[in-house]
C-alpha positions in Angstrom: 58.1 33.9 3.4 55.9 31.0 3.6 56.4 27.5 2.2 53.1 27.8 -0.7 52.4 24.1 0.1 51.6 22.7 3.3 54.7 20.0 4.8 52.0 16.7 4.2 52.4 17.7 0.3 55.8 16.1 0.5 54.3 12.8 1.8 51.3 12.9 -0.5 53.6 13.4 -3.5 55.9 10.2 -2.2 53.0 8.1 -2.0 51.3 9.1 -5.5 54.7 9.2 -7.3 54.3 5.0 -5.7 51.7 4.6 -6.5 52.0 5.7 -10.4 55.0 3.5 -10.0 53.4 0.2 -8.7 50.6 0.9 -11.3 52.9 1.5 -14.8 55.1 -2.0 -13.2 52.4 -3.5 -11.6 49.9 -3.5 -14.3 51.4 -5.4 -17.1 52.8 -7.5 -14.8 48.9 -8.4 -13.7 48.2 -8.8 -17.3 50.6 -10.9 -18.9 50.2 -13.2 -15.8 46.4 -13.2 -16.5 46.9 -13.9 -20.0 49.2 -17.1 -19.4 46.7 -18.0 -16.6 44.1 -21.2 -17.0 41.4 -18.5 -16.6 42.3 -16.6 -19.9 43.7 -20.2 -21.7 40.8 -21.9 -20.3 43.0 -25.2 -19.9 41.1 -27.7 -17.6 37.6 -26.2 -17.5 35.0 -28.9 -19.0 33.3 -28.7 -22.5 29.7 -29.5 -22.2 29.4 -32.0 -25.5 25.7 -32.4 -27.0 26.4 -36.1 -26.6 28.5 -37.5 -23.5 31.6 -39.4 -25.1 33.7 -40.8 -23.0 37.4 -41.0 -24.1 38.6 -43.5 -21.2 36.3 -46.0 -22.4 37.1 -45.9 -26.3 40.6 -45.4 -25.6 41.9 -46.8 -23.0 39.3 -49.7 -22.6 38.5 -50.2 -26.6 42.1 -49.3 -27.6 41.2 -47.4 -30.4 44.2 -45.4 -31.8 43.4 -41.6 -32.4 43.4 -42.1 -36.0 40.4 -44.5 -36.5 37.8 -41.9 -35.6 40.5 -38.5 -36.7 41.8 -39.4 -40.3 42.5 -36.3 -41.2 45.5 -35.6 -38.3 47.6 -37.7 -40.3 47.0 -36.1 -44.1 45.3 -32.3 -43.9 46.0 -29.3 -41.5 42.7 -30.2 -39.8 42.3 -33.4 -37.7 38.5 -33.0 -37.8 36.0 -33.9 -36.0 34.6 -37.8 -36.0 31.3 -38.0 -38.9 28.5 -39.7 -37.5 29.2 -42.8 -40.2 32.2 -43.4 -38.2 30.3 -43.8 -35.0 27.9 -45.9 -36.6 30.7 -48.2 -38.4 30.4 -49.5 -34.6 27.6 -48.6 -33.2 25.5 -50.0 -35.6 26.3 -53.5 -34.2 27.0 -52.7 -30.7 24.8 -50.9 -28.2 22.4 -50.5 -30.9 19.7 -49.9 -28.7 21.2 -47.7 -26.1 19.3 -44.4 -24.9 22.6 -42.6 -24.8 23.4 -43.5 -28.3 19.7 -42.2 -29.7 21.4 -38.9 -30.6 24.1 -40.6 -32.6 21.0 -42.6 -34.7 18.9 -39.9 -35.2 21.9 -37.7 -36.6 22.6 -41.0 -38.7 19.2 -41.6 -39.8 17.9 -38.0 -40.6 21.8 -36.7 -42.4 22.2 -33.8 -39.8 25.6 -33.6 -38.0 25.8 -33.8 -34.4 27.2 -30.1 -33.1 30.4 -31.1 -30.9 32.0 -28.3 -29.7 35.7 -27.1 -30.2 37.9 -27.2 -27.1 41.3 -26.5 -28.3 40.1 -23.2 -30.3 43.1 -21.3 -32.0 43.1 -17.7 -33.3 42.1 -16.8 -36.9 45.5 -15.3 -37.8 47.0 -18.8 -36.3 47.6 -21.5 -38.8 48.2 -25.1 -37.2 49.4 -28.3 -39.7 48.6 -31.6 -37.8 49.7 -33.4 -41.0 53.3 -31.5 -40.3 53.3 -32.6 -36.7 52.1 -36.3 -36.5 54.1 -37.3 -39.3 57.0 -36.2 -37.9 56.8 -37.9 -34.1 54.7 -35.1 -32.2 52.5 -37.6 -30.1 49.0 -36.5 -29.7 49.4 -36.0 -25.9 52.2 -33.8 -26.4 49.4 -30.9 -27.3 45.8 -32.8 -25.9 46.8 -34.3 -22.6 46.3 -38.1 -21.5 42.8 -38.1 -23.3 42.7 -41.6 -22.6 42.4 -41.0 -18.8 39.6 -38.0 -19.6 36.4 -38.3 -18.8 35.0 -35.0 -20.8 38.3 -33.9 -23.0 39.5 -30.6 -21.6 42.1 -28.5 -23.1 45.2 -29.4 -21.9 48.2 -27.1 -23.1 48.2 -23.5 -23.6 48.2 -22.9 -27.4 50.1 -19.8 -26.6 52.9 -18.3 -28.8 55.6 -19.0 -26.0 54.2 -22.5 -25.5 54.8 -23.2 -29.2 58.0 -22.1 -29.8 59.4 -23.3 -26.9 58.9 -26.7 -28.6 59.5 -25.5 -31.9 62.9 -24.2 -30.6 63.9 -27.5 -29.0 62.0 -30.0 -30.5 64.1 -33.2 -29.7 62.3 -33.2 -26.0 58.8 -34.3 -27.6 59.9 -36.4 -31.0 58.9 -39.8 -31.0 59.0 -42.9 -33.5 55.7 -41.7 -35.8 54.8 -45.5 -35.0 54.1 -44.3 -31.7 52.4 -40.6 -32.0 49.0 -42.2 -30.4 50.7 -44.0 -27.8 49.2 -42.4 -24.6 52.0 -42.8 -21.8 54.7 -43.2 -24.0 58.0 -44.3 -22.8 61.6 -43.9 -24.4 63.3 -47.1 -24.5 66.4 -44.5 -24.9 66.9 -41.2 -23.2 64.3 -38.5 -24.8 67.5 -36.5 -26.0 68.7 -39.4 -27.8 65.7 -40.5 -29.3 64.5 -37.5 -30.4 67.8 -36.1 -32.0 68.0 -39.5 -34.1 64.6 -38.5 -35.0 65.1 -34.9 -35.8 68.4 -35.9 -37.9 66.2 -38.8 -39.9 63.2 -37.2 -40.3 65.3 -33.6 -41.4 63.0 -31.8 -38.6 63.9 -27.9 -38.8 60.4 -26.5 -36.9 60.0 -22.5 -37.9 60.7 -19.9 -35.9 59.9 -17.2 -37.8 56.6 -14.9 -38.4 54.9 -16.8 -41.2 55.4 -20.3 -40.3 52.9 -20.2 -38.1 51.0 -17.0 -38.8 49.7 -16.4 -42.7 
């Protein structure tokens, strides 16, 4: 009696059953390393801004700490975004007449905000302190990068789950003096560990790791 499949059958079923095998490993693999990948985080790709502010020049030539032109990172979950009165509380004596600063006057003059455009954008379902964070020793570059060396400010970490809790779960590697939370280029004068555990111990830091800590 004949075989009721031809002998290739055995070779075509060895390379389907491989290829359903490469396919049910394969493809998650492919899409949790697309998901952790710049092109889904979108860290390093350029924001175009409605007005071209240049953070090397304010902070690292001007030396203005984080805090003059973001209040709110040190009181309120939100750091916010600069009004256009704080501009002007400079800019109305310097550069008064500049071309590039006409957007800035007219926004002043007429009482309609200037548009800026989020580039560190978290989920909904994501719920981010920045009081909690900068009061407690998490430097500013610790989540946005050497903006002081940035041209256009591009997003610098992650933001993912795994990136947060790594911190969150060992937090004496990024704990500073609060004194020093805008420093850009910060430098221990003790090793991180040790500086950062005094910190944790005096400050009574205990990040969550749990669900609603960070998710409400």
């Amino acid at each position: 009696m004949s075989a009721p499949f031809p002998p290739w059958t055995n070779s075509l079923m060895r390379v389907g059953t491989l290829l359903c095998a490469s396919v049910l490993v394969g493809g998650p693999a492919l899409l949790i390393a697309w998901v952790r990948s710049p092109l889904h985080t979108h860290q390093g790709e350029p924001v175009e801004q409605p007005i071209d502010f240049d953070h090397r020049h304010h902070v690292r030539d001007d030396g203005i700490p984080c805090l003059y032109c973001h209040t709110d990172a040190e009181r309120s979950p939100n750091a916010g975004v600069p009004s256009t009165e704080v501009c002007m509380s400079c800019h109305a004596q310097i550069w008064t007449d500049s071309p590039l600063l006409a957007p800035v006057r007219r926004s002043y003059f007429e009482d309609e905000p200037i548009h800026w455009k989020r580039v560190n954008v978290l989920p909904d379902f994501v719920f981010f302190n920045h009081a909690a964070h900068v009061r407690q020793g998490v430097g500013c570059e610790t989540c946005h990068g050497r903006v002081d060396l940035m041209a256009n400010v591009v997003a610098h970490a992650p933001l993912q789950m795994k990136w947060c809790l790594d911190c969150h779960r060992d937090p004496e590697r990024h704990l500073r003096p609060p004194s020093e939370v805008t420093t850009m280029g910060y430098q221990p004068s003790e090793p991180q560990r040790v500086v950062g555990r005094r910190i944790a111990r005096e400050l009574d830091i205990h990040p969550p790791t749990y669900c609603s800590g960070c998710h409400r």
